[in-house]
Structures are given as C-alpha cells and as structure tokens.
LUMDRENFI-886152 format. One record per residue: x, y, z of N, C-alpha, C, O in turn; residue in three letters. Coordinates in pm, whole numbers, plus 32768, in hexadecimal, padded with zeros to 4 digits. Layout:
BEGIN
XYZXYZXYZXYZAla ...
END
This chain:
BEGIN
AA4D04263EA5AAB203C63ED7AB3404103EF7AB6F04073F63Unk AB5C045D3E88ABB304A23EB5ABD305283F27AC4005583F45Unk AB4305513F5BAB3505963FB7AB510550404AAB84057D40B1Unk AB0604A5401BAB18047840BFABA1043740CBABAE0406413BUnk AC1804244074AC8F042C407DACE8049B40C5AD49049B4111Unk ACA104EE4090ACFB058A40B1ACB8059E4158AD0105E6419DUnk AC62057B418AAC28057141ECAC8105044256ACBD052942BAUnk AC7B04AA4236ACB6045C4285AD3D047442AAAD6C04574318Unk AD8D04BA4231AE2204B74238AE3105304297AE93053342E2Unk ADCE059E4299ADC1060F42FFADB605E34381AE1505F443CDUnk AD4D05AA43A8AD33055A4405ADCF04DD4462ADEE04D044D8Unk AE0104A243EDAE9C04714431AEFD04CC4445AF5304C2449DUnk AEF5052043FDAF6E059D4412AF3505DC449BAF8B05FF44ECUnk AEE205E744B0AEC60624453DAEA505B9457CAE3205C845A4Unk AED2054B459BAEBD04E845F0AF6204FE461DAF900509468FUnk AFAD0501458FB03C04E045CCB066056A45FEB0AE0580465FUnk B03305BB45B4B08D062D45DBB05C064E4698B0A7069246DEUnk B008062846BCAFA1060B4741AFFD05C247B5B01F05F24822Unk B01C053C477DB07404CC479CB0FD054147D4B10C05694847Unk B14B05614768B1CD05824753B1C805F247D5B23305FF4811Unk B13706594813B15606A6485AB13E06A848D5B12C06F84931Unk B142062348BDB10205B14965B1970591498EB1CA05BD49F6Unk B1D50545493AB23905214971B2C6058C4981B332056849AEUnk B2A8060C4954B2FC066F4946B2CD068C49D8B31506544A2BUnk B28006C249FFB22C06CF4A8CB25006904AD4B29206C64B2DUnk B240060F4ADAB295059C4B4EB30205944B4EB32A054C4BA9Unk B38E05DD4AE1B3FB05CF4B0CB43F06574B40B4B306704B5EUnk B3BE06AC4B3DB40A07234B7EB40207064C1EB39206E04C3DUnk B450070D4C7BB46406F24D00B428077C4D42B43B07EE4D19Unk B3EB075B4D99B3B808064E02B40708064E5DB40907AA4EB0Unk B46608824E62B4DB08ED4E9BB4AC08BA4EF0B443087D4EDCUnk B4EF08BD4F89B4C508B95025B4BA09595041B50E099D5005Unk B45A09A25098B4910A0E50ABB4D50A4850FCB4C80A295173Unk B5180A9150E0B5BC0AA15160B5950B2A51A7B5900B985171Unk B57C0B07522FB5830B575259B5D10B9252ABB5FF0B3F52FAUnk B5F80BFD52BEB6990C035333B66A0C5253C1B6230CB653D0Unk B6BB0BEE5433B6C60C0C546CB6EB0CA554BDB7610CAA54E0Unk B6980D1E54E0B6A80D855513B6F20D905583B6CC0D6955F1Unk B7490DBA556FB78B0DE455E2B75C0E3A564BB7130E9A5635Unk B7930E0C56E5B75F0E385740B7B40EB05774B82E0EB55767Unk B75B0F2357BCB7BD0F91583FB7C20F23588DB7680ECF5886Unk B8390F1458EDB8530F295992B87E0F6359D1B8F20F8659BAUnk B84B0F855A2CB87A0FEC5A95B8C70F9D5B05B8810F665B5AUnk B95B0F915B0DB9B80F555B2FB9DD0FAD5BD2B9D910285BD1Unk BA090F515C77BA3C0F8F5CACBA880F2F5CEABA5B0EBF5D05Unk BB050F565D07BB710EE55D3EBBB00F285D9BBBA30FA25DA9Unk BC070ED35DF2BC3E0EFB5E71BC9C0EF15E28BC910EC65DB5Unk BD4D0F2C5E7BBD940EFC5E25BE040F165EC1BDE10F555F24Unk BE630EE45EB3BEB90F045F16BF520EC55EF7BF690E565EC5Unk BFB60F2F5F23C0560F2D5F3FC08C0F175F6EC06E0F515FD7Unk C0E90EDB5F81C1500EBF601AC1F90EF95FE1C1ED0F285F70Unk C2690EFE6008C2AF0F335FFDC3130ED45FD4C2FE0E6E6016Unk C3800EC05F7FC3E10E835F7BC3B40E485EE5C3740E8F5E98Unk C3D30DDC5ECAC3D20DAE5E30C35F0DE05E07C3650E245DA0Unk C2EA0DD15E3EC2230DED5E2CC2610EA65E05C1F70EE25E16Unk C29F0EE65DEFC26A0F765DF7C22D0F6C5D9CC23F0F255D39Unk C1B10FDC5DC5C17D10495D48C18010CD5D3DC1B011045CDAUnk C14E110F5DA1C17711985D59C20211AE5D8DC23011755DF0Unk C25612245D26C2D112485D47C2FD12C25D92C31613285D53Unk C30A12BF5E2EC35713375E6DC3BB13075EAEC3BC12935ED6Unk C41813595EC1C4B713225F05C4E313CC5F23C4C014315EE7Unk C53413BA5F8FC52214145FFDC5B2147C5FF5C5BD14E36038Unk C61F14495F92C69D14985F5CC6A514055EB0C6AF138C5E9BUnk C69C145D5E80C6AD13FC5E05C76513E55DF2C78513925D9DUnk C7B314155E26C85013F55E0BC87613815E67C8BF13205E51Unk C81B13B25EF5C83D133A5F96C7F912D95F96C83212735FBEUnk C77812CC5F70C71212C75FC0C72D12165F8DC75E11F95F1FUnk C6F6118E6015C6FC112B5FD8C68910E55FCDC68C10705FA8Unk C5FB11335FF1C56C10F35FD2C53C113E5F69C55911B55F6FUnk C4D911095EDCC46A11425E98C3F811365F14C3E210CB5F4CUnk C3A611CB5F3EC33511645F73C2A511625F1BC27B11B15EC7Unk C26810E25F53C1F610A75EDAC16711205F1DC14C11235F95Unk C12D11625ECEC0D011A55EDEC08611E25E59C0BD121A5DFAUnk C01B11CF5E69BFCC11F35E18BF8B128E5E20BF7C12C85E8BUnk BF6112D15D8EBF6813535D69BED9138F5D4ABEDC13AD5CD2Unk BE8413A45D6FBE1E142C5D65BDF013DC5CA7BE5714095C75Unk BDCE13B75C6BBD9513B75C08BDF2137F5BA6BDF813925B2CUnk BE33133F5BECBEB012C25B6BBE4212625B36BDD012475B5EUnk BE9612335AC4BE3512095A5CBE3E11715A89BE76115B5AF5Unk BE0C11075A41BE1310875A4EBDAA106159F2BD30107259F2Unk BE25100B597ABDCC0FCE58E9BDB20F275933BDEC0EDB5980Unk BD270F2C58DABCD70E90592ABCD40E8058B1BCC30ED15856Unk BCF10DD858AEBCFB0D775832BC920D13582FBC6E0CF758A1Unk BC4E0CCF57CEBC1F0C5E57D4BC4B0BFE577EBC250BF3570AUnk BCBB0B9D57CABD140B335757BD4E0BB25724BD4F0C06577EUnk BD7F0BDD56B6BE000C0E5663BDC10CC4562DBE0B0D1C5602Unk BD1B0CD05643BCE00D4F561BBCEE0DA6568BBCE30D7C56FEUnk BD080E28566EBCCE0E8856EEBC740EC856D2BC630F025667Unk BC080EC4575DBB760EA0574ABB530F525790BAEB0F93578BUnk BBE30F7657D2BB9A100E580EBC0B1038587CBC610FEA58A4Unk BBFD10C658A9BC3510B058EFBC27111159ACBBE9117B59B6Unk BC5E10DC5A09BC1D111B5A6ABC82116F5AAEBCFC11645AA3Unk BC4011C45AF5BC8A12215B66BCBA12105BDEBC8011B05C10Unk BCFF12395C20BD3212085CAFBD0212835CFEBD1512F85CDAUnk BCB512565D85BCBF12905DFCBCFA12705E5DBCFA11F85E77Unk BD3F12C75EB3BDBB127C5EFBBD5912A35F9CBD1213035FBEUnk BD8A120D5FE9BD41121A605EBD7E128F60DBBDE51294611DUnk BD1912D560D3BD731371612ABDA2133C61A6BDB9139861F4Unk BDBA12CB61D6BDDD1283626CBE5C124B6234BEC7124C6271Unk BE4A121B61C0BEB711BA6190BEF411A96103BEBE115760B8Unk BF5D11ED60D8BF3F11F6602DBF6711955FFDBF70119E5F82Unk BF8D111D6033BFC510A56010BF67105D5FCEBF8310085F79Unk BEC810875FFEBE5A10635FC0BE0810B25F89BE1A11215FBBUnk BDA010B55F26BD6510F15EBBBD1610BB5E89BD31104A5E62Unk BC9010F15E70BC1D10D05E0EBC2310F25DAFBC3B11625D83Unk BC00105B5D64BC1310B65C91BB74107D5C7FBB3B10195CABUnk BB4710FB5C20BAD510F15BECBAF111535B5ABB40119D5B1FUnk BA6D11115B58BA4B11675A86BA0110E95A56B9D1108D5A97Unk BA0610FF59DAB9B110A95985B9DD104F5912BA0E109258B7Unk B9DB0FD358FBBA340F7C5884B9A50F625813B9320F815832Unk B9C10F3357B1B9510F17575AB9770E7B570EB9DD0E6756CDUnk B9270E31571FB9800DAD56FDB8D60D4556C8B8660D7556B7Unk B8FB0CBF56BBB8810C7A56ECB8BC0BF45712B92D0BC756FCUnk B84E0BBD5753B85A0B26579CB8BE0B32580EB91E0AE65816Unk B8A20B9E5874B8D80B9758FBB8AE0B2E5922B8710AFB58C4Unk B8A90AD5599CB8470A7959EFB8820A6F5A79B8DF0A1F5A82Unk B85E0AB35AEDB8670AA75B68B8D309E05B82B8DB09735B4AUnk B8F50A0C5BCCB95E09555BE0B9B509395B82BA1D08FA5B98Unk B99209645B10B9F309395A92BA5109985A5EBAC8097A5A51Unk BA250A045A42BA610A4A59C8BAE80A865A57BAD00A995ACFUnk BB6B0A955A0FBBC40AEA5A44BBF10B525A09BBEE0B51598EUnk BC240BC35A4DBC7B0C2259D4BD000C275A23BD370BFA5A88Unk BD180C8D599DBDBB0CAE59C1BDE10D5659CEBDED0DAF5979Unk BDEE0D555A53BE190E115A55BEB50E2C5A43BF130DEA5A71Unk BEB90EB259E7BF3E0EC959D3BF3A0F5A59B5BEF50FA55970Unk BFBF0F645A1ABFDE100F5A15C067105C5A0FC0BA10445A67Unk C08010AC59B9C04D114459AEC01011475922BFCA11AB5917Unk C01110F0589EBFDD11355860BFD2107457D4BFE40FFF57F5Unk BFBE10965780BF52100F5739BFE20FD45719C00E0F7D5763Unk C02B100056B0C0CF0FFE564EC1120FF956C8C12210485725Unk C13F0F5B56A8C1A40F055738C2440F4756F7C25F0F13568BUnk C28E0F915719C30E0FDE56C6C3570FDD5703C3280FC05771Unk C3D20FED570AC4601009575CC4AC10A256FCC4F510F8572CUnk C48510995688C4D910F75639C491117C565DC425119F568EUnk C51B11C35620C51012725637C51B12A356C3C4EE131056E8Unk C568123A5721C55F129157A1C5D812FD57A3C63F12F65760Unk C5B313695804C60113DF5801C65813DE5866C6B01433585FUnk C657137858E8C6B613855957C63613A359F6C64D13715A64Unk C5D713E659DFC5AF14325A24C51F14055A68C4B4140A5A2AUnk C52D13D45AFFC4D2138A5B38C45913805B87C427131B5BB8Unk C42A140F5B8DC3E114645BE7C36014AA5BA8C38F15035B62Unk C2CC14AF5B9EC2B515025B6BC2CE15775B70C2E315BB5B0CUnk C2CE15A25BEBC33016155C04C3AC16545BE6C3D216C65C01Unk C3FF15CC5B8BC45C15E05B3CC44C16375AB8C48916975A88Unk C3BC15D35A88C3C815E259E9C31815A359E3C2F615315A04Unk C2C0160B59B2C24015E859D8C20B1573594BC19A1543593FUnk C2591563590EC22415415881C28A14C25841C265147A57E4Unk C2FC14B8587BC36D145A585DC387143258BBC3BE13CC5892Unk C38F142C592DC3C113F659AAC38D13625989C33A133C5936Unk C3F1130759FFC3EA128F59E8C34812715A3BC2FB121C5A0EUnk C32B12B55AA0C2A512B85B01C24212C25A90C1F612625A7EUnk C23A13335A3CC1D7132359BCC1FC12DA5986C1AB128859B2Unk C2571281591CC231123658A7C27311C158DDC22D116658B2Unk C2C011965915C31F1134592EC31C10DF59AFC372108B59C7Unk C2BB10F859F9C2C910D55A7FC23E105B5A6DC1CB10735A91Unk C2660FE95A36C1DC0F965A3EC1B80F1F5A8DC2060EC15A9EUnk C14A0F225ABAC1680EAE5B4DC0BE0E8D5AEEC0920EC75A8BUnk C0840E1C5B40C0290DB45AFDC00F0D5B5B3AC04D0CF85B60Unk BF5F0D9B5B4EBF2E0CE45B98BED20CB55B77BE740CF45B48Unk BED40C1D5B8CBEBC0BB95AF9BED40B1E5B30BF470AF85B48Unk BE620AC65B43BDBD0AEC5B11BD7A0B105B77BD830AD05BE0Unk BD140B985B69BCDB0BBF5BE7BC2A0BAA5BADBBED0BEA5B57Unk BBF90B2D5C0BBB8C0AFA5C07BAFA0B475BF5BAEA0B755C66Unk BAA00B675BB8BA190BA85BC6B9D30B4C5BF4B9AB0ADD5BCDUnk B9C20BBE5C97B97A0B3C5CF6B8E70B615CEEB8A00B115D2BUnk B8AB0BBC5CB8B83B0BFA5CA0B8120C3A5C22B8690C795BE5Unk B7700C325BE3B7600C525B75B6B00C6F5B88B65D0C155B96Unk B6940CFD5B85B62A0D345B92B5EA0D7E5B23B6260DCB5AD8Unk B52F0D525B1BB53E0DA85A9AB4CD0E045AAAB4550DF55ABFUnk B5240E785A97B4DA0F005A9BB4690F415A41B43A0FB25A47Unk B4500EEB59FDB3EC0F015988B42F0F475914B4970F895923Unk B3EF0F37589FB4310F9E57F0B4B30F845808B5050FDD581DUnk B4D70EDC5807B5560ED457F1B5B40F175819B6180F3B57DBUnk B58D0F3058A7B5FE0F2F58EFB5E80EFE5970B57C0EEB59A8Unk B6770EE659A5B69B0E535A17B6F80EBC5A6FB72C0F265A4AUnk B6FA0E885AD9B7820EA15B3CB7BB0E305B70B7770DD75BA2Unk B83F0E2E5B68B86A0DA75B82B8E60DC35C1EB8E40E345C50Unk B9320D6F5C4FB9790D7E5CC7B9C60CFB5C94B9B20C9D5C46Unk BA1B0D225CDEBAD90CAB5CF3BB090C925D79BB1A0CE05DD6Unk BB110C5A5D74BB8E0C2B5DBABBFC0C715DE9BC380C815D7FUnk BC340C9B5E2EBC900D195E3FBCF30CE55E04BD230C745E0CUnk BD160D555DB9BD950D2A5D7CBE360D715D90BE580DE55D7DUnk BE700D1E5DB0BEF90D235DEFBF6F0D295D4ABF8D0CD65CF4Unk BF940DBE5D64BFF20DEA5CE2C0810DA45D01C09A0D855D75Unk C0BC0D945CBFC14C0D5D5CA5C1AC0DB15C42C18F0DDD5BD3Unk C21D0DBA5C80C2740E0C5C12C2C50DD25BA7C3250D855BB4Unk C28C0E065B2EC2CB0D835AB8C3890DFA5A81C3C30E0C5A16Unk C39B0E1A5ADFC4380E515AC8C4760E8B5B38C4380EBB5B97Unk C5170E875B28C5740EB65B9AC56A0F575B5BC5420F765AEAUnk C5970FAB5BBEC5E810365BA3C66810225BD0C69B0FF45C36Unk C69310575B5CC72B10805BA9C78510E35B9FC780111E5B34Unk C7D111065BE7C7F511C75BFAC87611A05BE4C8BA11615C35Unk C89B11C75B6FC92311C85B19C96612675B56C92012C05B87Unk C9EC126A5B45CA5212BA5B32CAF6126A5B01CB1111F25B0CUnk CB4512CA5AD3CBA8126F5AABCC2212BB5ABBCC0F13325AD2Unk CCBD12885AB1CD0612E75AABCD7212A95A5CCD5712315A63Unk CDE612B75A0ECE37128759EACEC712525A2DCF0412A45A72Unk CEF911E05A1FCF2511AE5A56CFEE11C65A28CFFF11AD59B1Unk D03411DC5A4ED0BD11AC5A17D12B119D5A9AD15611E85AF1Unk D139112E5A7DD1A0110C5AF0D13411295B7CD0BA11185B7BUnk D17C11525BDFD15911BD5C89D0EB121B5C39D0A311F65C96Unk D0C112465C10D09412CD5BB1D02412D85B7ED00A12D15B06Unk CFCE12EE5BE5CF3712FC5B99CEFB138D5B90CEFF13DF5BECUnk CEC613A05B1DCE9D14395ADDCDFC14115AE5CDC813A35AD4Unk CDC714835B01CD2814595B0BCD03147B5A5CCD4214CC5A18Unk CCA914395A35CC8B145A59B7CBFC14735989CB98142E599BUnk CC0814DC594ECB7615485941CB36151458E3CB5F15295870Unk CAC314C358F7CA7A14695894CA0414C55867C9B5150A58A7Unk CA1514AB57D3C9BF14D25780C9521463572BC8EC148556EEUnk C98C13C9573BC9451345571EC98412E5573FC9FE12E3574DUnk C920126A5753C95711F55787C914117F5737C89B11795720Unk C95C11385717C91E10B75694C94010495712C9AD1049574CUnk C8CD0FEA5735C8F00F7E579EC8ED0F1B5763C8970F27570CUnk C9230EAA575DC90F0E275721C9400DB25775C9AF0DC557A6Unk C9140D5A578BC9270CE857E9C9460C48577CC9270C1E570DUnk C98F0C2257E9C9CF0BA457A0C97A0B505797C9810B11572DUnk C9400B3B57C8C8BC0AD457B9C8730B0A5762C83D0AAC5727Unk C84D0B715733C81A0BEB56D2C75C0BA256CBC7090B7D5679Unk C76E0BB25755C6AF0BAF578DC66E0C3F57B2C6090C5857F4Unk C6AB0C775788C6800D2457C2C60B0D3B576BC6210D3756F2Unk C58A0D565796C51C0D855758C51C0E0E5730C5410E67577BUnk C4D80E2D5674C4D70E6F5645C4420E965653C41A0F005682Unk C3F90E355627C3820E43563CC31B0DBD5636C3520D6555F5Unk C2A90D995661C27C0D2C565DC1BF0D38564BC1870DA4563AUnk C1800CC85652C0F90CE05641C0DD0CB256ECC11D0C795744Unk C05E0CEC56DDC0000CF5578FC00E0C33579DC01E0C0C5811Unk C00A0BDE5747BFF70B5A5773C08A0B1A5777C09D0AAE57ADUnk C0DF0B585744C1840B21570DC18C0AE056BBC1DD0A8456C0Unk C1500AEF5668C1370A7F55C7C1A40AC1558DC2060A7A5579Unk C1AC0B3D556CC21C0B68552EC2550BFF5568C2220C6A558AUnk C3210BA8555CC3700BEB55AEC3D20C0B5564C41F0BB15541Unk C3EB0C9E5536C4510CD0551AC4BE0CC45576C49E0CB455ECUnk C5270CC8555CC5B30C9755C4C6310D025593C6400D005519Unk C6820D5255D3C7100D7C55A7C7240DD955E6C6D30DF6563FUnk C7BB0E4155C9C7D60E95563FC7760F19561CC7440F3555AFUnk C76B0F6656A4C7250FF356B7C777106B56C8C7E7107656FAUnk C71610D6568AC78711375678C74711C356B8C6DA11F6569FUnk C7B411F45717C757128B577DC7A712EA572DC81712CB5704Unk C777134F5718C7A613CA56EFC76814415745C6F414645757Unk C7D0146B576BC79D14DB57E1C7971565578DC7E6158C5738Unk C6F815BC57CFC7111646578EC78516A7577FC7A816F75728Unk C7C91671582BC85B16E4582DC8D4164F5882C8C8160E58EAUnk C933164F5822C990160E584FC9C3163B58FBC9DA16B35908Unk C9CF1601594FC9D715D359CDCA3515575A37CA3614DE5A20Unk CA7815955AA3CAF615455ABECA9614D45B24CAAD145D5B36Unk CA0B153D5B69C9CE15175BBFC99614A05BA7C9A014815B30Unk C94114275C0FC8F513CA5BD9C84A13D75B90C7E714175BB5Unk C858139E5B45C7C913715ADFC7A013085AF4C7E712B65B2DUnk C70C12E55AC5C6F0124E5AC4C6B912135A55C697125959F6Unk C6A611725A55C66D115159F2C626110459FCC63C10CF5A69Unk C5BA10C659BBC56A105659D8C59E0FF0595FC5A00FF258E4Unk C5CE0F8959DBC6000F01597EC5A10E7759B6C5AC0E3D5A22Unk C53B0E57593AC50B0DB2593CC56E0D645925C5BA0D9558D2Unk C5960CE75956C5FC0C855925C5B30C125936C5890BFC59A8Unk C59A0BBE58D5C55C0B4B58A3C5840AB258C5C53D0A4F58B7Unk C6400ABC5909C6760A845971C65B0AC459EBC68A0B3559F5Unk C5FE0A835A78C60D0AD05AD4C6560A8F5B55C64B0AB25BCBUnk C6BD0A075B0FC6DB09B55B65C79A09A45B64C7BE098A5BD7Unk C7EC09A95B22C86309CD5AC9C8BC0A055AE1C8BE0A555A84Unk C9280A225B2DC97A0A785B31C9860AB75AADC95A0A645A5DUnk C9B00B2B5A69C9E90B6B5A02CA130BB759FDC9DF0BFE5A53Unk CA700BF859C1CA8E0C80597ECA500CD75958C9F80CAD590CUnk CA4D0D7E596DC9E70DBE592ECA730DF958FFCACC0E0A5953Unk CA900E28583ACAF50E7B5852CAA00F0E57FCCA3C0F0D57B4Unk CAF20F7C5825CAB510045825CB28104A57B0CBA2104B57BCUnk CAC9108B5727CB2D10B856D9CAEF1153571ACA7C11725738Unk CB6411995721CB01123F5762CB7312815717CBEB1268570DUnk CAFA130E56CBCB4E13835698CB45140F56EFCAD4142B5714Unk CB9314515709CBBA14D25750CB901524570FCB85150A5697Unk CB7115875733CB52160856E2CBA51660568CCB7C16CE5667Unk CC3C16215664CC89163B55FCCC7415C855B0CCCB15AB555EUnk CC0A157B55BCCC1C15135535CC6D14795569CC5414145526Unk CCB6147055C6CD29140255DBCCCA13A65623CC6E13B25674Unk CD04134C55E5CC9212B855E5CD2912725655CDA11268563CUnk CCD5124E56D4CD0611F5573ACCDE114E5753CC64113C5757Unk CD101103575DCCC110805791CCF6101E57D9CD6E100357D7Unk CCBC0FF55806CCFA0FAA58A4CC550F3058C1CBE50F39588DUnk CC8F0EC1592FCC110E835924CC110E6D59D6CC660E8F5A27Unk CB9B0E2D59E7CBB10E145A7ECB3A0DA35AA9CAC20DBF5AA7Unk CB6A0D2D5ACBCB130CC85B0CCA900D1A5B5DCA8D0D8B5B8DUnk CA330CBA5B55C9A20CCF5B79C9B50C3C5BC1C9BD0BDD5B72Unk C9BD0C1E5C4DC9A10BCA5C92C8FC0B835CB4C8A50BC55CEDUnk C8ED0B195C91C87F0AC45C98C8050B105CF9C78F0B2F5CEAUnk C86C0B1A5D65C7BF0B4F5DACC7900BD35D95C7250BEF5DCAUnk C7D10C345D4AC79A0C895D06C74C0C865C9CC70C0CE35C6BUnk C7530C235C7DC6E40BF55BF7C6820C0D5BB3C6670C355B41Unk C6410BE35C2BC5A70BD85C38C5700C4B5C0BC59E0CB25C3DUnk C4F50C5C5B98C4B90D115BB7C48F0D235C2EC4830CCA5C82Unk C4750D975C3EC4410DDC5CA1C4A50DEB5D0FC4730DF15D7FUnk C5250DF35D08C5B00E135D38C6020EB35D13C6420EED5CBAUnk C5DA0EC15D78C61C0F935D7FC6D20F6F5D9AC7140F5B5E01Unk C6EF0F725D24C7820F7F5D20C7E50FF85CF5C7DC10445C95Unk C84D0FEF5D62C88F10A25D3FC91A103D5CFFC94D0FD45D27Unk C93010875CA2C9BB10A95C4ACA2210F35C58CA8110E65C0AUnk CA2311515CBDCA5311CD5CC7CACF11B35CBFCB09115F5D03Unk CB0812035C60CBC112215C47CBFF11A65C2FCC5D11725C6AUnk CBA911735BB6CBEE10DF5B89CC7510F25B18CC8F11625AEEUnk CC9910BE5B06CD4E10DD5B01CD5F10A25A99CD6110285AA3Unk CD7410EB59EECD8110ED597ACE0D10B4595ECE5F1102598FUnk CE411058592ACEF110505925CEFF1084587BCF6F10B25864Unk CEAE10855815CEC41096578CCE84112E5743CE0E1150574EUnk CEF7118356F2CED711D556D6CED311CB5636CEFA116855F7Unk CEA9122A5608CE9D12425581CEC712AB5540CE7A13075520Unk CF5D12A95521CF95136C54F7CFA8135C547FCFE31305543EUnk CF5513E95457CF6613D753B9CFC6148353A5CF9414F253BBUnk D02014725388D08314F55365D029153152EECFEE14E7529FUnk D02515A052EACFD3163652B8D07016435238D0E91638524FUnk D029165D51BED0741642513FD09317005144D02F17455157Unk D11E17465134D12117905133D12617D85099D13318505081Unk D11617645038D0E317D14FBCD05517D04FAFCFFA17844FD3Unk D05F18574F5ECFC218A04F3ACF78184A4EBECF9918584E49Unk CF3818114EDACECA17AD4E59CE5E180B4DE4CDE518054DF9Unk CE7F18414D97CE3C18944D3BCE0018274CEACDF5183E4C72Unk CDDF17CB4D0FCD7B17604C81CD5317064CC9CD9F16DA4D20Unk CCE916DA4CBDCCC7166E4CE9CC9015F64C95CC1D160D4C70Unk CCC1157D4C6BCCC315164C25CC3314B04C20CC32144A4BDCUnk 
END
C-alpha cells in the first residue's frame, strides 16, 4: 500500500512538474529574425553645369586687386560629396567638358540602400563634407594657396534635390543609377577687403595682419549642416600668413540675404594696433553668390596703447 502511494505521488509530481514546462514554453515569445538590409554599390554619373554671376563654381578671376567677375568653371578632378537626406553616401569626380568648362561630368561610386528611380533625390555638395567658414587665411586661388585657399575649403555651392531618373542592376549588388542634371548654386558671397585709416582728409593704407567681421544682424555663417537643421551664427576671423596693405578675400554666408546692414571690421596691423571702422552692406548685395570688392574701406577708430618705459623684472 505504501509503495502504490509513493507511486502515485511520483506520478503527480511529474504530471505537474510536465504542466509547469508547458506553460513556461508558451510564455516564451519567438524573436522575429532581423535581418538587415545590405547595402548597395552605385555607380553614379551626372551632368553638371555653370553659368556665371551668382551660380559660380569654380574660382578664376583675371587680376585679383581689379578684376570685377569670379568666372564659374569647373576643375579636372574636383570633388563633389553626394548626400542621401542628412548622410554622405560617397563621393564623385568632375570632368570638365573640353568645349565648355561651365559644364562637367561627375562620376564615382556612393554606397547607400533604397535608391528608387522617380523617387529617391540627393544632395550634391562641394569642396569638401564639413560645411565651415572658420580658419580662413585671406587667400583665394588655388594657385594662391593649394591647401587653404578659399577655392579649396571655403568656396561651397550645392545642388539640391537632384532627381534619380534611372536605376539599373548590374548584378552582385551592384546598380548604376543617372540624375537629372544638376544645376550648382553658390551658397556664399566673396569679398576682397583692403582698408586704410581714416583721420580727418587723411587716409593711411593699413597693413593687415587680421580681420574679425561681424554684422549687425549677426546672420554671418560659421558653420551649418548639409540640410540647415543646425546653424552656427557670429563674426569670422581671416588671419593672413604675411600682413599686407594689398587686397584679400573672404568667404562670407549671411543668413539675412534680404536687409540692408552693417558689416563692421576690427583689423590688426602688423605692429599689433587694432583698427575699426564699419561700413553698410546695401540690400542688393545680399544675396550669396555676390562677388563683392571692399577695397580701401576707411577705418575712423584707432587703438593706441603707449609702450611702458620701465623694465618689468617680475611677473605677478
């Protein structure tokens, strides 16, 4: 009797313990499995073309002190970053049309996914990914300055949205796709500063060694993102390798492009003496993509600091 007790109670313990791993089983949920999307090559080729006046793109000018056109032309293997929405997806090369350099084929390769012929657009932007205004040196030419010039880092024009009117697929994940020609725009003015000091009848040319710009409306771009979600704003500052009476330039975004304002200019000489003076920016200069000269703008405020003629043996 007491065996078929001990029997039975074995027998419920593994009924429940049976039970208990049934319903442990049914409340575990089965994962979905995730699989991710691979990204695709494309082999990207676009037309691209310039016209002259606000539209420039590439930078040549024919006496940089006289001269009153940038003209827009494109360069032997200039770069151009392609975006999709807010990522950059790659970036392509420029061939300039040997009949016409106003126009140019960019090709290379982006890596992205979910192109779709009719739908998808991008965004081209050039000279380089980091939208910046800071650290310019004065100097506007590659031929100036192969590595700082405003033509290398500062000179950025952008066109946006340029349609993928085609989407081909080349097999092993990879596609070639085609656009829409896309027509660049210049997202900033240049402008060719010089200055001289002002007193009374009496102007002294003054040998600039830096220039701090700041505008009353204080819309001057520092730096911004490829979509304009976010915009640094305040004045810019050139520092030239060798202080100079001659003209320099600078690349100024202004975030008002409609406004009369003030731009005023704090500039130090190559003894140190800090000058400043300001000078209206008339409305229809505004706009980016406006080649504006400055030349021998007329400082009325100086800054003299008298030289202490005792000797300082300590310093506090």
């Amino acid at each position: 009797m007491k065996k078929t007790i001990l029997l039975i109670a074995a027998l419920l313990g593994a009924m429940a313990w049976t039970g208990c791993m049934k319903i442990k089983e049914e409340l575990i949920e089965e994962k979905p499995e995730v699989v991710e999307e691979k990204a695709t090559t494309y082999t990207v080729s676009i037309l691209a073309e310039r016209n002259d006046g606000p539209q420039t793109k590439g930078l040549d000018i024919s006496d940089e002190a006289d001269a009153t056109l940038l003209k827009s032309i494109w360069k032997d293997g200039e770069e151009v970053k392609v975006y999709l929405g807010t990522d950059c997806i790659g970036t392509l090369t420029a061939t300039p049309d040997g009949t016409d350099a106003h126009k140019a084929t960019l090709s290379g390769t982006v890596t992205t996914t979910g192109i779709e012929a009719g739908v998808t657009t991008l965004t081209l932007l050039t000279p380089r990914e980091s939208w910046d205004y800071t650290g310019q040196i004065g100097k506007l030419l590659l031929t100036d300055d192969a590595t700082d010039s405003i033509e290398k880092l500062f000179h950025y024009t952008m066109a946006s949205p340029v349609l993928v009117t085609a989407a081909t697929d080349k097999g092993e994940n990879h596609w070639s796709i085609t656009t829409e020609e896309a027509h660049f725009t210049n997202q900033q003015s240049i402008y060719r500063l010089s200055f001289r000091y002002r007193v009374g009848e009496t102007k002294t040319y003054i040998t600039t060694k830096s220039v701090t710009i700041s505008s009353a409306n204080n819309h001057l771009v520092r730096s911004e993102t490829v979509d304009g979600s976010s915009v640094e704003e305040g004045p810019i500052s050139v520092t030239l390798d060798t202080a100079t009476a001659d003209p320099f330039f600078v690349a100024l975004r202004n975030g008002d492009e409609t406004n009369e304002e003030a731009f005023t200019f704090t500039v130090v000489d190559e003894n140190g003496v800090t000058y400043r003076g300001s000078k209206i920016i008339p409305a229809g200069y505004k706009p980016n993509g406006t080649f504006v000269s400055v030349k021998n703008a007329s400082l009325d405020e100086r800054l003299d600091l008298a030289l202490s003629a005792t000797e300082v043996t300590t310093v506090l």
